[in-house]
C-alpha positions as CSV (number, residue, x, y, z in Angstrom):
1,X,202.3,-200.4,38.5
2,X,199.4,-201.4,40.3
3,X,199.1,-202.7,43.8
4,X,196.6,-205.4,44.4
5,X,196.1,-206.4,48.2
6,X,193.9,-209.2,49.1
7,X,191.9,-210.3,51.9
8,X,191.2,-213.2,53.5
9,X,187.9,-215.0,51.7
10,X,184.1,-214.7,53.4
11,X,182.9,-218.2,55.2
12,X,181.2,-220.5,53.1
13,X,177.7,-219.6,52.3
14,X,178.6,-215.8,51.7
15,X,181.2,-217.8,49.1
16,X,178.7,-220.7,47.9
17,X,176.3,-217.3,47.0
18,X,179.3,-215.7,45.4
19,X,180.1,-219.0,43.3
20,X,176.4,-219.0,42.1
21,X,176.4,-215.8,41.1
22,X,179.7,-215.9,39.1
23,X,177.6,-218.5,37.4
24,X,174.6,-216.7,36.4
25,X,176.1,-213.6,36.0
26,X,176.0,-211.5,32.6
27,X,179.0,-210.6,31.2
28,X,178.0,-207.3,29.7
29,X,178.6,-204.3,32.3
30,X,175.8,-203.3,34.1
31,X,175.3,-199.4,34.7
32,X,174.2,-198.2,38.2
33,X,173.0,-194.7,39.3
34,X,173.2,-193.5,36.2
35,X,171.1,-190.4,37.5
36,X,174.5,-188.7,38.5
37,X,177.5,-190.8,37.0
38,X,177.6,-194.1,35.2
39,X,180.2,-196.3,34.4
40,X,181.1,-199.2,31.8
41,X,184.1,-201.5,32.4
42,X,185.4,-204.0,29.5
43,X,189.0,-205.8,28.5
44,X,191.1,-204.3,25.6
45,X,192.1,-206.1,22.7
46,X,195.2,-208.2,24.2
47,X,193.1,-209.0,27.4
48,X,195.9,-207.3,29.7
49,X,194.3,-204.8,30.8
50,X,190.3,-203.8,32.4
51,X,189.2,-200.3,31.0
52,X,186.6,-198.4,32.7
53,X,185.1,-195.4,31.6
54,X,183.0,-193.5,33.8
55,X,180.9,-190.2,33.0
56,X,179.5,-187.8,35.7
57,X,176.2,-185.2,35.3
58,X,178.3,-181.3,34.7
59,X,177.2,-180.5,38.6
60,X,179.2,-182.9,40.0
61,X,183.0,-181.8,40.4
62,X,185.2,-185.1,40.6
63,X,188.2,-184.9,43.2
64,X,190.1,-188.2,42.3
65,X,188.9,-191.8,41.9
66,X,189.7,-195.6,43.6
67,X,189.5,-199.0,42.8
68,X,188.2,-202.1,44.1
69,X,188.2,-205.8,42.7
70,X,185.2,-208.1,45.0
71,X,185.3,-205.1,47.7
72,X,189.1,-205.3,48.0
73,X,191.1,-202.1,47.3
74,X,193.3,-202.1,44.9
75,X,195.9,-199.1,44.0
76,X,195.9,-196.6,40.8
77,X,198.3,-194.4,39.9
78,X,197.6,-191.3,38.0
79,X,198.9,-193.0,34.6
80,X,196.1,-195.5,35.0
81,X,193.4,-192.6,35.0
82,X,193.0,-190.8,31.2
83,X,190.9,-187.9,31.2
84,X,188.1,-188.6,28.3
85,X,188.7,-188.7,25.7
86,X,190.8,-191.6,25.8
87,X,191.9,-193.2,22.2
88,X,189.4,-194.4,20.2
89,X,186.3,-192.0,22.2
90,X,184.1,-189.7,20.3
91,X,181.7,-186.7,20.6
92,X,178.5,-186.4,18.8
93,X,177.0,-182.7,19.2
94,X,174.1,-180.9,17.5
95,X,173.2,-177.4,17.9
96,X,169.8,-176.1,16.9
97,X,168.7,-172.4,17.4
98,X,165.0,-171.1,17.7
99,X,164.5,-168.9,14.6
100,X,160.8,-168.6,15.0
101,X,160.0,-165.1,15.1
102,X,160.7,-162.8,13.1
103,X,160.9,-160.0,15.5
104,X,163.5,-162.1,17.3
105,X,165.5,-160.6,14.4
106,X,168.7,-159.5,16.2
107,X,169.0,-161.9,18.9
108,X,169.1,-164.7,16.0
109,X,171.2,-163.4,13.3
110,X,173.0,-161.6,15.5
111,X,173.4,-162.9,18.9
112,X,173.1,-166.7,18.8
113,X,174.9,-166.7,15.3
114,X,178.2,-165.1,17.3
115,X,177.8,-167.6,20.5
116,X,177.8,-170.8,18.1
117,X,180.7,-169.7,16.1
118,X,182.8,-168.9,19.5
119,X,181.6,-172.8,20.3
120,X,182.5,-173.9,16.6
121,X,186.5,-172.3,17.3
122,X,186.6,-174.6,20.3
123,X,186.1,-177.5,18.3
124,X,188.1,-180.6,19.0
125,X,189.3,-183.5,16.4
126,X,187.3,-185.9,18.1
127,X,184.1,-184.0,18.2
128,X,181.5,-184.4,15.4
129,X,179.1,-181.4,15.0
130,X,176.0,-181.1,13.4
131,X,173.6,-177.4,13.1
132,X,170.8,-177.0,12.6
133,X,167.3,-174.3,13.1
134,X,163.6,-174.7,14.3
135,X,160.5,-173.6,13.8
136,X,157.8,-176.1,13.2
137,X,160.1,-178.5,12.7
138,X,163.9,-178.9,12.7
139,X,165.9,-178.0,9.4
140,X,169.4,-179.5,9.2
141,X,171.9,-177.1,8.0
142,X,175.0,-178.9,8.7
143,X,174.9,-182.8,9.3
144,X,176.6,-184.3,12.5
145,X,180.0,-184.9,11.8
146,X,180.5,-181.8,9.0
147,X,183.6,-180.3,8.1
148,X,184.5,-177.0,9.8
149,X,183.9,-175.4,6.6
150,X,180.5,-176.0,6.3
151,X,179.7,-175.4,9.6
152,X,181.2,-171.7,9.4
153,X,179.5,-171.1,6.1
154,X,176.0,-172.2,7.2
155,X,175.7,-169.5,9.5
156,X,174.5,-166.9,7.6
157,X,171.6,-169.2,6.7
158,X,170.5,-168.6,10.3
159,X,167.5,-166.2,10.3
160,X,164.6,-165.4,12.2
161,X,161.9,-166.1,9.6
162,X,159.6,-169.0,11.0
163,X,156.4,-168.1,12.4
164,X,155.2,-171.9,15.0
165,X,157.7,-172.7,18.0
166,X,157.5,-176.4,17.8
167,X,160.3,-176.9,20.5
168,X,159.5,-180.0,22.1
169,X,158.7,-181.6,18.6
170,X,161.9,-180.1,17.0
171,X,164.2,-181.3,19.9
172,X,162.7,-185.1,19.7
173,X,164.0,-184.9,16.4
174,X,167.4,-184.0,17.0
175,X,168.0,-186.3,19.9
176,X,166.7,-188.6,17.3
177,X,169.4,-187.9,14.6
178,X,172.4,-188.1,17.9
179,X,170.6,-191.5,18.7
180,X,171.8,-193.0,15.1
181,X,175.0,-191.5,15.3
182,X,178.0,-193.6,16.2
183,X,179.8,-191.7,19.0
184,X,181.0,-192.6,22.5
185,X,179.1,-189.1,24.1
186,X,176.2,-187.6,22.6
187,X,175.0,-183.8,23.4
188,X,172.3,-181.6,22.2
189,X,172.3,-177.9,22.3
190,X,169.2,-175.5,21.9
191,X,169.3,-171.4,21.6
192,X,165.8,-170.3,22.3
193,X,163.6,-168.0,24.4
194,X,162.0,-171.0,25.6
195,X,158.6,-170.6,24.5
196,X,156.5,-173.7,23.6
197,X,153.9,-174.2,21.3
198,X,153.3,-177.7,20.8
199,X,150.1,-179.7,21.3
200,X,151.1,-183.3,20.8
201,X,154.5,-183.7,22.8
202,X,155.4,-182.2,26.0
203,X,158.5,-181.9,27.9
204,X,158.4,-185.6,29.7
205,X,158.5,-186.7,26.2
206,X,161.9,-184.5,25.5
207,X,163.4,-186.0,28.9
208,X,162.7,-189.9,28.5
209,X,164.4,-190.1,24.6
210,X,166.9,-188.0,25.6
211,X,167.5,-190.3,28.7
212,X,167.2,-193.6,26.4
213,X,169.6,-191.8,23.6
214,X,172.1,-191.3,26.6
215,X,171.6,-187.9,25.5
216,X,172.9,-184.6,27.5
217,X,171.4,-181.1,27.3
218,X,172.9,-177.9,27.4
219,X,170.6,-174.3,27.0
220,X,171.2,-171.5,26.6
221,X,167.9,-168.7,26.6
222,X,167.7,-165.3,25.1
223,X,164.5,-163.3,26.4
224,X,163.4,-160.4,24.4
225,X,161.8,-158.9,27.5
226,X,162.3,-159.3,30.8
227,X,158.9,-160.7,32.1
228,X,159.2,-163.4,29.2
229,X,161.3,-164.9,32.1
230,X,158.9,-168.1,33.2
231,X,159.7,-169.2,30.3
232,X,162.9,-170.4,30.3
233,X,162.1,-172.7,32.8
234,X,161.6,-175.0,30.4
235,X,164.9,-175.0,29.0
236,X,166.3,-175.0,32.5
237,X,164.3,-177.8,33.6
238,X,165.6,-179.6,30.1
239,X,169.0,-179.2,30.9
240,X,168.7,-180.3,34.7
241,X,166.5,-183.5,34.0
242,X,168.9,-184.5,31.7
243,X,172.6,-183.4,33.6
244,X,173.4,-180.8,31.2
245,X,173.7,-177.2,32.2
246,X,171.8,-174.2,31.3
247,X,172.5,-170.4,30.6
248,X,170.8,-167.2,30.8
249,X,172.8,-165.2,28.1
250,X,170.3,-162.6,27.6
251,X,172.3,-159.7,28.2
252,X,175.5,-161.3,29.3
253,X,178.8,-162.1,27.8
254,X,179.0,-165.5,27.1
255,X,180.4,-167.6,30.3
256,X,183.8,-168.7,30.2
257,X,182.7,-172.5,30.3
258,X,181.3,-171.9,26.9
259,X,183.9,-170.2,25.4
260,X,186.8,-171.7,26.8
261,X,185.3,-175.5,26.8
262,X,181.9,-175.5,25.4
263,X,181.1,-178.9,25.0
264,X,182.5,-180.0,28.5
265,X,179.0,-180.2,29.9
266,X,178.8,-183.9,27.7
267,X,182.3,-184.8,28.3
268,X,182.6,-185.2,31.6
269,X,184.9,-188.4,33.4
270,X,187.3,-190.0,32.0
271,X,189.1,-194.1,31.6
272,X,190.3,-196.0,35.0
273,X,192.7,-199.1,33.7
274,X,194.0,-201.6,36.0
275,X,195.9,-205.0,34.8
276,X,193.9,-208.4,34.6
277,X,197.0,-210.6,36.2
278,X,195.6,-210.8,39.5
279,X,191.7,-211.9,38.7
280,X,190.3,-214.5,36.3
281,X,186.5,-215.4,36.1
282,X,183.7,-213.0,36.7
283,X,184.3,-210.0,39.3
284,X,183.0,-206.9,40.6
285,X,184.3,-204.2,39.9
286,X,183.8,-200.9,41.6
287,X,184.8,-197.5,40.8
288,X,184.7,-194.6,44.1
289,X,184.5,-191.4,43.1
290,X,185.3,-188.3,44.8
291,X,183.4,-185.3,45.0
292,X,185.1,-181.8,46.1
293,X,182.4,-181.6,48.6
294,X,183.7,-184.7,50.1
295,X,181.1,-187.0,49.0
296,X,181.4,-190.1,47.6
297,X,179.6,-192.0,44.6
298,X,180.1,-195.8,44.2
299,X,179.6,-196.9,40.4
300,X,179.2,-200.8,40.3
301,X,180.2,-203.3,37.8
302,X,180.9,-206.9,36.2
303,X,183.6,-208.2,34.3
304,X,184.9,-211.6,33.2
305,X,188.9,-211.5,33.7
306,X,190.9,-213.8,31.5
307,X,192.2,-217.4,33.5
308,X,195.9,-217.7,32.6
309,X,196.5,-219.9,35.4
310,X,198.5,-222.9,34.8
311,X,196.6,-226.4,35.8
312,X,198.6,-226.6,39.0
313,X,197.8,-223.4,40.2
314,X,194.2,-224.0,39.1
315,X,194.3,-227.2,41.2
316,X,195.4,-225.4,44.0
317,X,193.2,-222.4,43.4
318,X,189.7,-224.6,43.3
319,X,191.2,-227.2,46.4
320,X,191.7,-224.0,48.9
321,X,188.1,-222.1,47.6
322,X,186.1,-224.7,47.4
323,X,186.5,-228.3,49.0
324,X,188.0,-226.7,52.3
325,X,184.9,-224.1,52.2
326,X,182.7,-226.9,51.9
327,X,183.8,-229.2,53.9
328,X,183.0,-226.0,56.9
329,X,179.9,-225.7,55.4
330,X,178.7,-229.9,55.2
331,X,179.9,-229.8,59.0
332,X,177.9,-226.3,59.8
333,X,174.9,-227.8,58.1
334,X,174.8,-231.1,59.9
335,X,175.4,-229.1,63.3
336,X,172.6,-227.1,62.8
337,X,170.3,-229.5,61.7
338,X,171.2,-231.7,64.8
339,X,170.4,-228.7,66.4
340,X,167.2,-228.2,65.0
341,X,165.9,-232.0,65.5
342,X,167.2,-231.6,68.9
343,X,165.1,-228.0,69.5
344,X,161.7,-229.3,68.1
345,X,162.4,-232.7,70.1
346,X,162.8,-230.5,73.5
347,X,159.9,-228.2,72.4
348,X,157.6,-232.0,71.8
349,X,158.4,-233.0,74.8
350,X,157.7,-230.1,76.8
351,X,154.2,-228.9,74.7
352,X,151.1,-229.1,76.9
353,X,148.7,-231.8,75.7
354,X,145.7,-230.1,74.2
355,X,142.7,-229.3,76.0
356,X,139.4,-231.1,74.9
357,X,136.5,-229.9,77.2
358,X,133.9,-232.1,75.7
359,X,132.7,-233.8,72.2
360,X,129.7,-233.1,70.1
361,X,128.8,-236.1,67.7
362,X,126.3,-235.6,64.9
363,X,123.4,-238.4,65.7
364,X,123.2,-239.1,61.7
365,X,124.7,-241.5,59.8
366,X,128.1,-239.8,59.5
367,X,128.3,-239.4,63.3
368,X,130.4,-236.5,62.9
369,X,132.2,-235.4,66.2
370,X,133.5,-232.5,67.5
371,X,136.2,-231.6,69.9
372,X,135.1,-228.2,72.6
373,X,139.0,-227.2,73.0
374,X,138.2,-223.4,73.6
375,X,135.9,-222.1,76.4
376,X,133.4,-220.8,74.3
377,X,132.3,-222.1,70.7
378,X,129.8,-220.9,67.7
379,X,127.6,-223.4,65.9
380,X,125.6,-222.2,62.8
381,X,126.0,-222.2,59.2
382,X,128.6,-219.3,58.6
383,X,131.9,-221.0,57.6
384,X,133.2,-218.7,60.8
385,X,131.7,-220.7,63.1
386,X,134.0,-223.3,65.1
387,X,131.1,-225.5,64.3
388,X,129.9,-225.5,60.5
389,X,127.0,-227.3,59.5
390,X,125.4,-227.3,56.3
391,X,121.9,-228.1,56.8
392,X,119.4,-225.5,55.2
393,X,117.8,-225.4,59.2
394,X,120.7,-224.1,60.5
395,X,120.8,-220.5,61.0
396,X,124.3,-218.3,60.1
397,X,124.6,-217.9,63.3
398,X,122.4,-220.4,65.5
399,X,124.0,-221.0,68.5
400,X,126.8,-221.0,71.6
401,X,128.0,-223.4,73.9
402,X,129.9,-221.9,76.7
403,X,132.2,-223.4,79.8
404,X,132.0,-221.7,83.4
405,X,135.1,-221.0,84.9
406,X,134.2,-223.7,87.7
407,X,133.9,-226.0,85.2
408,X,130.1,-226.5,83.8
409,X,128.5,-226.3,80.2
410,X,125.4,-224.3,79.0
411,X,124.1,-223.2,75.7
412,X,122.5,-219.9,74.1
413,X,120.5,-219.7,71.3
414,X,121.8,-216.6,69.1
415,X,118.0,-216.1,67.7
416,X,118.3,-218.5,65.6
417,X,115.1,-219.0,62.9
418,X,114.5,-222.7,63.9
419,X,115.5,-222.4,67.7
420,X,117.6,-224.4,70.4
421,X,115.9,-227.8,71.6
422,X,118.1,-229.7,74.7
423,X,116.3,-233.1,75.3
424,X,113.4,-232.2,73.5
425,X,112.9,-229.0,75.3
426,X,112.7,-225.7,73.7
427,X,115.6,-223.3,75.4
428,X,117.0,-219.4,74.8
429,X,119.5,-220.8,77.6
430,X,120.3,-223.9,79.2
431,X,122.5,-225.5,81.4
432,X,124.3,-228.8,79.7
433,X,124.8,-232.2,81.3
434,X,126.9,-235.1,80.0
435,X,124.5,-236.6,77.0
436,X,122.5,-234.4,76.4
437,X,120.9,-234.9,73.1
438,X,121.1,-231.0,71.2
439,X,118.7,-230.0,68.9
440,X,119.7,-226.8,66.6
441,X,116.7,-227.0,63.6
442,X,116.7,-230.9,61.9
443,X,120.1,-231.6,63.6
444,X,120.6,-233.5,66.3
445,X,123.8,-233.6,68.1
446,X,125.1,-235.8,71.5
447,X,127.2,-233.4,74.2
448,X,129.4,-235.6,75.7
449,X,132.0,-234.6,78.5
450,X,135.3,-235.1,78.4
């Protein structure tokens, strides 16, 4: 039985948000961080009951798992967790060997023939297996999904005879051929000595369908010599970008994880359920789980819970969520913007008038004026002067007007092509008086003090 405890509900715009996004929310389940461990939540057939299954990459050792419902904990007992596979869960796996080269002779026929067949005892009823050889390209022996029989009997057919190593091409195909199989987990496994000789595809190209397939590789490598090494770091590098696990079985009895559980790599996790009479409408669910390192990995979903509530209850459900909640939040919004009118009034009252040292009117038609409010100002044609004018006379930069600090005026001409005229008189530099009549090229302009 499952223990639900609930908290007290978040004020009300944390709730309004909440309310809007129960709204808009998908009802699918969304995956998150599905780099180490991913999880998918939906409701069984009677609608009782919230099944979440949750798979983890082979390096991550899980310790136990929790619950929560909208961040609120809520208990699991060990009947409510079901290692994978639970009823109804299925295994796709296909295994392709390198047979290449010829001179690989003995470490194909011999060794990698006796390391598949230990795999093939281990087989499980709800694993579907499928095998298969490379060269240039990828030759199905066995389909995925084969009866035991004709995966025994195709293994004499595996022979070091091809001459091209077309790995990366050869595994896009069989990640392919998992892709289009129905199956709940989906697992590839390559025996090579991880040399490459492809042109067109590379290893990215391996790693991104496999990642799109939900595709997990395991590798094992066999090296002929010993300084043939580098290259099973491309098989290593496979099997890592993709959570699987890799193997250097070279000259090494095969591990215990293969032959005790070989296809664990793919089927790690297992199915959380939890009962649906506490919940209705769209909630978060999140599953914790629990590394033996003592870290912990949060995996994040939605789900829409069935509303059995009866119209009562409903009433009395939607009266103490939402009108009391926003009631808080109508009086929260008309104290703050009281607030807020009551601020800017303050801050009105209290501003300094603006400073306007003197006025520059335009002696044309338009009479154009312009306020001096800083203590020095640029007048030319540049739209970065504080005064722009667009007459053809007027220089970029033609002139400044600048204020002493005791109070008086004068102007500089900036070089200006058609010079700086103050009542008529040609000036580089010139103290200003109240209406002064300013000449800068075919303009003519009044300074006025304020």
């Amino acid at each position: 039985m499952i223990k639900i405890t609930r908290k007290p509900s978040l004020w009300l715009f944390s709730y309004l948000g909440l309310g809007l996004a129960i709204v808009a929310a998908p009802i699918s389940a969304v995956e998150l961080d599905s780099r180490s461990a991913s999880v998918s939540c939906a409701l069984d057939k009677a609608g009782a009951k919230v099944l979440c299954d949750y798979r983890n990459a082979a390096s991550l050792s899980i310790k136990d798992v929790s619950l929560k419902v909208d961040g609120q904990a809520a208990q699991i007992t060990d009947k409510s967790v079901t290692t994978y596979p639970a009823p109804g869960q299925s295994t796709a796996i296909m295994i392709m060997v390198d047979t290449s080269d010829p001179a690989r002779k003995n470490t194909v026929n011999v060794k990698n023939v006796r390391a598949i067949a230990a795999m093939l005892a281990m087989q499980r009823p709800h694993q579907k297996i499928g095998i298969g050889n490379f060269d240039s390209d990828l030759h199905v022996l066995a389909p995925i999904g084969a009866d035991t029989d004709l995966l025994k009997n195709v293994l004499p057919k595996i022979v070091a005879a091809g001459q091209a190593t077309e790995f990366y091409k050869s595994s896009l195909a069989a990640i392919n051929l998992l892709k289009n199989t129905d199956a709940t987990r989906k697992g590839l496994i390559i025996l090579s000595d991880g040399k490459v000789e492809d042109s067109a595809y590379t290893r990215a190209d391996v790693i991104k369908a496999a990642k799109e397939a939900a595709v997990t590789i395991m590798t094992l490598g066999y090296l002929e010599r010993s300084s043939d090494s580098p290259f099973l770091q491309t098989m290593t590098r496979l099997a890592e970008e993709t959570y699987g696990l890799h193997f250097d079985a070279t000259d090494q009895v095969l591990p215990f994880e293969i032959t005790s559980n070989p296809f664990a790599f793919v089927e790690r996790g297992a199915r959380v359920a939890f009962s649906t009479e506490s919940y209705w409408g769209i909630r978060s669910v999140t599953l914790i789980l629990r590394t033996n390192d003592g870290k912990s990995l949060e995996l994040k979903t939605n789900i829409r819970f069935p509303d059995r509530r009866t119209r009562l209850q409903w009433v009395i459900d939607f009266g103490r969520e939402y009108w009391l909640k926003l009631l808080g939040g109508s009086l929260l919004i008309v104290i703050s913007t009281a607030g807020l009118l009551l601020y800017r009034r303050r801050a009105k009252r209290q501003a300094p008038e603006p400073v306007q040292y003197a006025t520059l009117s335009e002696m044309d038609g338009s009479r154009t004026q312009y306020v001096m409010n800083k203590t020095a100002i640029t007048i030319g044609r540049s739209k970065d002067s504080d005064i722009h004018l667009e007459n053809d006379s007027i220089s970029s930069h033609h002139a400044e007007i600048h204020r002493r600090r005791e109070g008086g005026f004068y102007i500089v001409d900036l070089a200006s092509t058609n010079g700086v005229h103050v009542n008529e008189s040609k000036v580089t530099q010139c103290e200003l008086q109240n209406g002064d009549l300013l000449e800068l090229g075919e303009v003519r302009i009044r300074f006025s003090l304020n």
